[in-house]
PALONU-250872 format. One record per residue: residue number from 1; residue in one letter; x, y, z of N, C-alpha, C in turn. Coordinates in steps of 0.001 Angstrom, whole numbers. Layout:
PALONU-250872
(NUM A (X Y Z) (X Y Z) (X Y Z))
...
***
This chain:
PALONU-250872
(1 X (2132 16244 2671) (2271 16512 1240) (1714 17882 924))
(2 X (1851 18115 203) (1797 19480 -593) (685 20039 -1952))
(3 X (-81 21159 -1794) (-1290 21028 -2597) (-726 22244 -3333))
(4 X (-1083 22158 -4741) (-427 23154 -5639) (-1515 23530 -6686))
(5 X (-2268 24960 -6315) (-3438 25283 -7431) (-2801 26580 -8370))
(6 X (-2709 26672 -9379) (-2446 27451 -10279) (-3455 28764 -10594))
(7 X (-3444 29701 -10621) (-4399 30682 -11814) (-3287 31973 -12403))
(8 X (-4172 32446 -12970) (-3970 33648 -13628) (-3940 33363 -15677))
(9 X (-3772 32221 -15642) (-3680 32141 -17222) (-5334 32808 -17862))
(10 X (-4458 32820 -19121) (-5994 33561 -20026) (-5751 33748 -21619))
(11 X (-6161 34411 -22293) (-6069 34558 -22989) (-5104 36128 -23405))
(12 X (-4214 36287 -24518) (-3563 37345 -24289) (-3140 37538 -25998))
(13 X (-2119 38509 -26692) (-2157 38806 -27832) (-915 38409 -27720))
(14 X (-407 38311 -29029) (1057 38178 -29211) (2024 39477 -29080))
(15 X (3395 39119 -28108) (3881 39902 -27048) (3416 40711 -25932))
(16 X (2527 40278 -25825) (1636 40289 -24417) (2154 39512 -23267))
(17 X (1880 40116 -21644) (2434 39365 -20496) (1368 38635 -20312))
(18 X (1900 38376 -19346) (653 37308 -18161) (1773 36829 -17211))
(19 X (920 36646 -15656) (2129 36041 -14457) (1109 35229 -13952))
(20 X (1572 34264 -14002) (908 32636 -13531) (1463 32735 -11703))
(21 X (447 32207 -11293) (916 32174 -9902) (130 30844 -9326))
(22 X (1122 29905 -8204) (1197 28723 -7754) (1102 29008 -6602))
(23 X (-125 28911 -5928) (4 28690 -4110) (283 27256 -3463))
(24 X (729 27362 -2561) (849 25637 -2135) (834 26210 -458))
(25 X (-265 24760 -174) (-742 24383 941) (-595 23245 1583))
(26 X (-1155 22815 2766) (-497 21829 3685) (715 20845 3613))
(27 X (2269 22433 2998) (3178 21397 4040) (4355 22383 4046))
(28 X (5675 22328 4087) (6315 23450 4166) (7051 23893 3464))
(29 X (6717 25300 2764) (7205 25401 944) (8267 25783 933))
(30 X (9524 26246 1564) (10230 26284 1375) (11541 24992 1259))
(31 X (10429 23635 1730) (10919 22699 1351) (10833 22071 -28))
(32 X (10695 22623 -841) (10514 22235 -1921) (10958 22997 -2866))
(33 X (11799 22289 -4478) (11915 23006 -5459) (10739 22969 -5893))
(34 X (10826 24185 -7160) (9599 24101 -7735) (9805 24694 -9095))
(35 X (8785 24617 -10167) (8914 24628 -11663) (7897 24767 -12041))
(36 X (7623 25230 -13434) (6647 25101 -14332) (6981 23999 -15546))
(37 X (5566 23523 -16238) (5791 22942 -16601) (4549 22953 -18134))
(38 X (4917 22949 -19463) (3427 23211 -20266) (3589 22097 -20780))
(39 X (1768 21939 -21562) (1704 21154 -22481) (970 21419 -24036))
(40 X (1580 21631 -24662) (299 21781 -25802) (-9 20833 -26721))
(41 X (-1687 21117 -27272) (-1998 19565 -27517) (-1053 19255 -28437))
(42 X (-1911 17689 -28448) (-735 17100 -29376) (1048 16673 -29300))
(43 X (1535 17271 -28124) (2768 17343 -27454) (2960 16945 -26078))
(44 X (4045 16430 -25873) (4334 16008 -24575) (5050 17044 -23674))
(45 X (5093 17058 -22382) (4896 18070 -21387) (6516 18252 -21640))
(46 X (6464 19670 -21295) (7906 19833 -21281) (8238 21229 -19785))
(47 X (9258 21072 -19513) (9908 21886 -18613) (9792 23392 -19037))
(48 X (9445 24259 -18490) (9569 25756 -18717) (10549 26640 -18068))
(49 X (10488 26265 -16410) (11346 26906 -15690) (11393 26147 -14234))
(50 X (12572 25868 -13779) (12643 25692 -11833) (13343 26814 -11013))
(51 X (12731 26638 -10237) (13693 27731 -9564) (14206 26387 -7781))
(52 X (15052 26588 -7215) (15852 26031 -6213) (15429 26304 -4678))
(53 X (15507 26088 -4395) (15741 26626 -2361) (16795 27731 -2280))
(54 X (17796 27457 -3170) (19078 28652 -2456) (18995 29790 -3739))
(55 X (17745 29835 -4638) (17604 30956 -5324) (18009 30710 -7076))
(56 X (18542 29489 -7341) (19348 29581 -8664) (17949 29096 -9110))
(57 X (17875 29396 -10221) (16773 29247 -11716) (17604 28014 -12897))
(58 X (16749 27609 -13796) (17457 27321 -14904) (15743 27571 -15639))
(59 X (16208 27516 -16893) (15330 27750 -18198) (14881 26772 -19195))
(60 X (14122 26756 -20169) (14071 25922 -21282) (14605 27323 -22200))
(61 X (15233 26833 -23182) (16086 28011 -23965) (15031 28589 -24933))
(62 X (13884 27857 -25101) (12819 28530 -25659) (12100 29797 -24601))
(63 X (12387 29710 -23716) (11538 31187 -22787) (12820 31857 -22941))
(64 X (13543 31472 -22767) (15039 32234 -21557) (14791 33669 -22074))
(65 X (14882 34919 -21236) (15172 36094 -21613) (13639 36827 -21786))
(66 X (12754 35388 -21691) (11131 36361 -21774) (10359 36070 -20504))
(67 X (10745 34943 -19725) (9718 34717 -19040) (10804 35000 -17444))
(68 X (10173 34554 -15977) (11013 34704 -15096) (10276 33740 -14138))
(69 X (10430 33090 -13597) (10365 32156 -12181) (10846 32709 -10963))
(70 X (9939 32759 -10144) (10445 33644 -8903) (9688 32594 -7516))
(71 X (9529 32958 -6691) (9141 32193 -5383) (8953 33253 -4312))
(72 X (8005 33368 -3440) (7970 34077 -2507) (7234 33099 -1006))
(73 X (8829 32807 -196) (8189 31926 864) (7044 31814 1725))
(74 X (7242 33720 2396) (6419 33929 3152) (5015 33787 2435))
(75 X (4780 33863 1355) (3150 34188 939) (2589 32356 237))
(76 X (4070 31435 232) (3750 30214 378) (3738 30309 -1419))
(77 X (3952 30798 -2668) (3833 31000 -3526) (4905 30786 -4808))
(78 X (4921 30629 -5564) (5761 30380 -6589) (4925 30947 -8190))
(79 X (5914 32054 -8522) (5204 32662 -9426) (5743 32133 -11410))
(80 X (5343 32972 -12009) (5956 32593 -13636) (5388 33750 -14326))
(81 X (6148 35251 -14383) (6362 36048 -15338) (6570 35813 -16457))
(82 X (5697 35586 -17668) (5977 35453 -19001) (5567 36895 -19728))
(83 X (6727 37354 -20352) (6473 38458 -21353) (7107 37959 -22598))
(84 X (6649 39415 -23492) (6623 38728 -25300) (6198 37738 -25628))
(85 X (5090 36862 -25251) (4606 35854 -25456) (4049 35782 -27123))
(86 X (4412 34580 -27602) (4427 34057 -28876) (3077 33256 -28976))
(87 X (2736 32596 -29917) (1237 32002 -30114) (2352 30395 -29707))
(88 X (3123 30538 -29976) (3953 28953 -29802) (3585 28589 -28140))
(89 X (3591 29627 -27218) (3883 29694 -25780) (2373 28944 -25405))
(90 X (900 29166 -26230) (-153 28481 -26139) (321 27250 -25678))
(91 X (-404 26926 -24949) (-481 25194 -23418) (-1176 25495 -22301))
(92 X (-1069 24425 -21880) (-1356 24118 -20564) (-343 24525 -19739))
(93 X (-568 25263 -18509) (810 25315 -17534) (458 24816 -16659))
(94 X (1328 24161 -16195) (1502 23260 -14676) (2466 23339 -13887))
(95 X (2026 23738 -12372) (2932 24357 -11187) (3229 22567 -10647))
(96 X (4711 22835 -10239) (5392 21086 -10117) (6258 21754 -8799))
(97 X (6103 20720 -7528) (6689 20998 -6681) (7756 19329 -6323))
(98 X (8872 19361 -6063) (9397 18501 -5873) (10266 18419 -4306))
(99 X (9762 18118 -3332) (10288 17712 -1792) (11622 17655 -1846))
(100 X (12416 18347 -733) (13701 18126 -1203) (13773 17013 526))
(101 X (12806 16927 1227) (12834 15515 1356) (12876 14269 1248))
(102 X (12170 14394 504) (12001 12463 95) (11942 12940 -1781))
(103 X (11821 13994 -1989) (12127 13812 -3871) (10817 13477 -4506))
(104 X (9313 13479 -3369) (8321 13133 -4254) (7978 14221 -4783))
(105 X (6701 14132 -6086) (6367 15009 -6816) (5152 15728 -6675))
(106 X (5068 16640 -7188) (3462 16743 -6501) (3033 18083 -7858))
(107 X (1886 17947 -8389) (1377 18677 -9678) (99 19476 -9527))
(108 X (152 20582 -9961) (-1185 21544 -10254) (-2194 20960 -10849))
(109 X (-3299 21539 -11096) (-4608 20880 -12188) (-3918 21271 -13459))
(110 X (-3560 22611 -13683) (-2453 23604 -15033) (-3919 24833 -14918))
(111 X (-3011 25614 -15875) (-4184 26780 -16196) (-3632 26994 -17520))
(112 X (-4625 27045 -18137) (-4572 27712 -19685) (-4211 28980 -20160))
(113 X (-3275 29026 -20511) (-2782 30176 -21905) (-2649 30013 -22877))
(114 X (-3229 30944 -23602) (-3264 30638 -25010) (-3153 32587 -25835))
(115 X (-2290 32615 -26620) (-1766 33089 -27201) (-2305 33821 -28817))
(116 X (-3482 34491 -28969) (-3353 34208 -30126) (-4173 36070 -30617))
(117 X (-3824 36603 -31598) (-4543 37413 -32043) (-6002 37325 -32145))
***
């Protein structure tokens, strides 16, 4: 199975970046899709971005065009470029890896961003 720790979140201004980055350890990452995933309080978790094995992405139509999901095998990593960030974008983020073996799931602790003047 597969261990997935998150950092880089923080605090940032509105339209401000930040790139979240997901390492994963003991197992083999290019077996796996992978995604982000936020929560902010009061709300239930929602999808941000996946990216595939053969390279295709999809979006939540609330980032599309600001943020980017990328993956880099060799360094075992899965990243999340967010720019123009909004105070809405404030959550929890959580790195989500899904086996394209057996389809199990496997979740970050999240790291905090928060958004605000």
């Amino acid at each position: 199975q597969v261990q997935l720790v998150e950092s880089g979140g923080g605090l940032v201004q509105p339209g401000g970046s930040l790139r979240l980055s997901c390492a994963a350890s003991g197992s083999i990452f290019s077996n796996y899709f992978m995604g982000w995933y936020r929560q902010a309080p009061g709300k239930q978790r929602e999808l941000v971005a996946q990216i595939f094995s053969g390279g295709s992405t999809n979006y939540a139509d609330s980032v599309k065009g600001r943020f980017t999901i990328s993956r880099d095998n060799a360094k075992n990593t899965a990243y999340l470029q967010m720019n123009s960030l909004k105070p809405e974008d404030t959550a929890v983020y959580y790195c989500h890896g899904v086996s394209r073996i057996d389809y199990r799931e496997y979740w970050g602790q999240g790291t905090q961003v928060t958004v605000s003047s």
